[in-house]
Each structure stands twice: as C-alpha cells, then as structure tokens.
C-alpha positions, -999 to +999 in steps of 0.1 A: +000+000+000+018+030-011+010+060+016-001+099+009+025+128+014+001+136+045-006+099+060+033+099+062+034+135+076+009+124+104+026+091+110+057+113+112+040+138+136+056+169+112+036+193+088+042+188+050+057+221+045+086+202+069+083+169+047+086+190+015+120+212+032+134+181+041+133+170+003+155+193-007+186+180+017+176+149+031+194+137+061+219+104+054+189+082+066+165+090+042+195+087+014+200+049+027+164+041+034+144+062+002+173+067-017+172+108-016+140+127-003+109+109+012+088+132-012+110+117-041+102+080-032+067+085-026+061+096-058+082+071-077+063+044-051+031+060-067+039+059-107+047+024-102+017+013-084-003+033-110+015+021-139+010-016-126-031-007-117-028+007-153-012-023-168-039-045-148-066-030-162-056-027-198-053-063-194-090-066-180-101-043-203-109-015-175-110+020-185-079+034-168-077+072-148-054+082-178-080+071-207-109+087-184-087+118-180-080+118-224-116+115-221-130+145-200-100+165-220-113+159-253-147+166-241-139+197-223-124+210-257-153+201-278-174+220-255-152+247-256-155+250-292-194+244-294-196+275-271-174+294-297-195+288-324-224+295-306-212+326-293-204+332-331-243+321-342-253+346-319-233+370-328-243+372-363-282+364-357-281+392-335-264+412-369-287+401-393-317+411-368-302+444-363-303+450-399-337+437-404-349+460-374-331+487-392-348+481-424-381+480-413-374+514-391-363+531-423-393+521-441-414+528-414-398+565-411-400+566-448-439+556-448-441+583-416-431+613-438-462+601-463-482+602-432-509+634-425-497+658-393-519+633-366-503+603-376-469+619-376-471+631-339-482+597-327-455+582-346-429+609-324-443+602-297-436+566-301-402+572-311-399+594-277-415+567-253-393+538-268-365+561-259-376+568-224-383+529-218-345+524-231-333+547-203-357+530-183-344+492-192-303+508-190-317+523-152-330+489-142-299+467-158-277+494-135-296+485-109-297+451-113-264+447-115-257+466-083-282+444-061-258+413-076-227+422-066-242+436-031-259+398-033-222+384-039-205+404-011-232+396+011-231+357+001-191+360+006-193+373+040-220+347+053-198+315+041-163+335+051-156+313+081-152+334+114-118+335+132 
C-alpha cells in the first residue's frame, strides 16, 4: 500500500511544508532508506503502483484514470469550441436582426413622412417613449447589477468562516 504525502506527515508527527523542506537536503537516513528525499520516493512508489493498476486493467479491459482523464480533455475542448460557435451564431443572428430591425425602421420613417400631421405626432411620440423605456431598461440593468454584486458580497461574508 503505497502511503499519501500527508498519511506519512501524520505518522511522522511533522507538517508537509517540513516533509517538503526536508526533500530538498535529506538527512543520510533517508538517502540509505528512500534513496534521496521521502517526497522523491513517494512519488516514484506511486507511478509504479499506478503504472502496474494501469497495466492491470488494460489487461482486464478497464478503463484506466489516464483514458478517463484523455476522455474528459477531449470533451472539455469540444465543449469549448461548441460555445465558440455558438457565441459566433449569436453573434451574427443578432447582426442580421439588427439589420432587419433597421430596415423595417427606415421604411417605417419613410412611410411616416407620407403620413398626415396626426399620424406623424403619434409616430414621435412613439419614437420618444421607446427612448424613455430604453433609459428606463439601461436604469433597471444598473440596478440590477448593483443588487448582484451587493448579493455576492453579502453571500461572501456569510460563508467566510469566522476566526
């Protein structure tokens, strides 16, 4: 059974920044008993115990931490591109929508001007409430944003542990 850095650090009765310090200039009985640093052995004791768990289960046809790990890696960077492109879709449907908004505002303002003097005024006024609900929407977004990071402070202090 090959033993954690901190199993041996409790069974030593040190800390691991001690077990770690003594790494770099171990004493002469670590050189005769790990053959340089305990840190050193325990991690050449662990690569062999995982090559050999590795070697086990390739031959019982286990999926091994290494071929899980390959696994999550390769799936982590298709999902990383997916969100690219999607961010990219967006992107340009929110373009094309744009324009389309655009061009119907045009033809709207164009078909305005053909309009008599009443139609015209409700057609400003329009213009002039759609631009006080924008100030309206960019108020409340301000807002919004405040009360979240006050919600995220707040959140931070409650789980902060106390001293």
């Amino acid at each position: 059974m090959v033993l954690s850095a901190a199993a041996i650090t409790r069974m030593a009765g040190v800390t691991e920044p001690f077990l770690y310090r003594h790494e770099s200039e171990p004493c002469q009985i670590c050189d005769e008993v790990f053959g340089g640093g305990p840190v050193t052995y325990l991690r050449s004791q662990m690569t062999s115990g995982s090559a050999t768990r590795a070697a086990m289960a390739v031959h019982e046809a286990r999926p091994t931490a290494e071929s899980l790990q390959a696994e999550l890696a390769n799936a982590k960077g298709t999902i990383r591109r997916l969100r690219r492109q999607i961010a990219a879709l967006e992107r340009r449907l929110g373009e094309l929508d744009g324009a389309q908004v655009e061009s119907n505002l045009t033809e709207t303002l164009r078909l305005g001007q053909d309009l008599d003097p009443i139609a015209e005024q409700r057609l400003r006024a329009l213009h002039e409430e759609q631009r006080h609900l924008q100030i309206q929407l960019a108020e409340r977004d301000e807002e919004l944003a405040a009360v979240r990071k006050l919600n995220s402070e707040l959140t931070r202090r409650l789980n902060k542990p106390e001293a």
